[in-house]
C-alpha positions in Angstrom: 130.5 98.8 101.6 128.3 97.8 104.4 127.6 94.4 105.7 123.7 94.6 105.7 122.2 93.0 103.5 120.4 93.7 100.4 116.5 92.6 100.7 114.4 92.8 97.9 110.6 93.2 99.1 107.9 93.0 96.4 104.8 95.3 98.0 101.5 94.3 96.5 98.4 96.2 97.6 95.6 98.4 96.2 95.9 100.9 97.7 98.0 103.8 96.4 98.8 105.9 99.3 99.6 103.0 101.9 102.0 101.9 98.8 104.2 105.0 98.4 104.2 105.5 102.2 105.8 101.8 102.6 107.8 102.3 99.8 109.4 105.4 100.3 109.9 104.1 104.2 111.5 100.5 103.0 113.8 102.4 100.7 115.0 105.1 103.7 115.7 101.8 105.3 117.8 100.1 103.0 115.8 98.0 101.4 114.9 97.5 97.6 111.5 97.6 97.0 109.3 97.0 94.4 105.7 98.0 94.6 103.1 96.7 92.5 99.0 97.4 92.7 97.6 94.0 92.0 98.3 90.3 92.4 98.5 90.1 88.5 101.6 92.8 88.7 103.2 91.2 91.4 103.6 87.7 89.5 104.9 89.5 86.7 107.8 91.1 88.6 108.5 88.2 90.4 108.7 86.3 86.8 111.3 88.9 86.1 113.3 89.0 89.4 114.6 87.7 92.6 112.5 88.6 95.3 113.5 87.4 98.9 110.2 88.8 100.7 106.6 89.7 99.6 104.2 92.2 101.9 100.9 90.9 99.9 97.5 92.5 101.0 94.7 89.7 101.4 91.7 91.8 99.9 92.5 92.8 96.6 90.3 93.0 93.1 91.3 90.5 90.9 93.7 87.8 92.0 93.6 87.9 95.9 96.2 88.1 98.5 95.9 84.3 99.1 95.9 82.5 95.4 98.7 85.6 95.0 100.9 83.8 97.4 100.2 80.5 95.9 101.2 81.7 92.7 104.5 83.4 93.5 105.3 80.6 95.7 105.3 78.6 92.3 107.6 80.9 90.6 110.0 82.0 94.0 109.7 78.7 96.1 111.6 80.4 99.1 109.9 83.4 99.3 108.6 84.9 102.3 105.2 86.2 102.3 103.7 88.3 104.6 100.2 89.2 104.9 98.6 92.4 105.9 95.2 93.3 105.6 92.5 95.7 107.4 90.4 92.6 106.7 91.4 90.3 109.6 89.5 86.8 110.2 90.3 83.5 111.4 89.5 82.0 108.2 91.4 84.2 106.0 94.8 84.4 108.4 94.0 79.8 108.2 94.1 80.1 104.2 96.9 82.3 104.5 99.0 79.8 106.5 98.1 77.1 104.1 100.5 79.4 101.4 102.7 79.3 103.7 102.9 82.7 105.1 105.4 83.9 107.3 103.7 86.3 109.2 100.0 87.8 109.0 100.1 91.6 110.5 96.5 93.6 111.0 96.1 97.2 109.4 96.9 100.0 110.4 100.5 98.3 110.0 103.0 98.9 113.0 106.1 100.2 110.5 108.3 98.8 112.8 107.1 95.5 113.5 106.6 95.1 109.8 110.3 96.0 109.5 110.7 93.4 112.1 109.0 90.8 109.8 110.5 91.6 106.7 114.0 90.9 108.5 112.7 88.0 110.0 111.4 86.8 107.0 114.5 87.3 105.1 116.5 85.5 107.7 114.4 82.7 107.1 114.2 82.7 103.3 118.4 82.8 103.9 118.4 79.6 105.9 116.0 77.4 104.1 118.1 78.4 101.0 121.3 77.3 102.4 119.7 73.8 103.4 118.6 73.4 100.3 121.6 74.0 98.2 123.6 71.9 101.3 121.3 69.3 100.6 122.0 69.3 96.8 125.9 69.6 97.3 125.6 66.4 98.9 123.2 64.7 96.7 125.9 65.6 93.7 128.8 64.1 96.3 126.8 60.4 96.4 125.8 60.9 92.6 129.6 59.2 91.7 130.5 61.9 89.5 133.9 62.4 89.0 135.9 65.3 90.6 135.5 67.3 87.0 131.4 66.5 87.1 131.1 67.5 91.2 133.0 70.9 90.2 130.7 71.8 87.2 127.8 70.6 89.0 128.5 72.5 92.4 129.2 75.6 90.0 126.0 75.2 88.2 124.2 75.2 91.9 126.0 77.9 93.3 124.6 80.0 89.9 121.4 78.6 90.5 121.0 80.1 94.5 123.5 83.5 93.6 125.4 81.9 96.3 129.3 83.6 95.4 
């Protein structure tokens, strides 16, 4: 068993070939990917699974690249987002920081500084995760449960981040 670990990376862009180039690339890697050809897709998989970070393409038809991040952010609140687009402008990279996103990269994409990102990304997603379910742990801790309620509540956490 090796002690990398497993990142899940939802790909969402439009266009087919840059897609299966990524994905095929992600997967030799060691990554597991999902790719998906619209914003619409994208908030369905991540409805379905645990993702820990998103390569999201700005200019897309339907729901774009930016109100994609917002609405994944909704349903995943700690995942990373990363933007790429061939579109690059001050004012889309601003409204992409105000989702939030990790890292904005221009196209044509450098694969290894997206590589870069994605494990940055995940390192981050990793710590803001343990904060938050630190946090909680001692939230339950001042709550005044008793040793029985702390246990099932700590449990219940623990389920709740996949933290075992």
């Amino acid at each position: 068993m090796s002690d990398k670990p497993d990142i899940r990376v939802l790909l969402i862009d439009d266009e087919q070939t840059l897609l299966e180039y990524l994905s095929k690339r992600l997967l030799r890697e060691g990554f597991t990917v999902k790719a998906t050809f619209s914003g619409e897709e994208a908030i369905e998989a991540a409805s379905n699974d645990n993702y820990d970070v998103a390569v999201v393409d700005l200019k897309m038809p339907g729901i774009d690249g930016v109100e994609t991040q917002k609405r994944l952010k909704k349903i995943q609140p700690f995942l990373q987002c990363i933007v790429l687009t061939g579109h690059g402008s001050i004012e889309s990279a601003l409204k992409s920081g105000q989702q939030d996103a990790f890292k904005y990269l221009l196209k044509p994409i450098d694969y290894e500084d997206l590589v870069e990102a994605i494990k940055e990304a995940y390192k981050k997603k990793v710590e803001f995760v343990n904060q938050k379910f630190k946090e909680q742990v001692e939230e339950i801790y001042r709550s005044g449960l008793g040793a029985k309620g702390i246990k099932k509540a700590i449990r219940e956490l623990r389920k709740l981040y996949g933290i075992d």
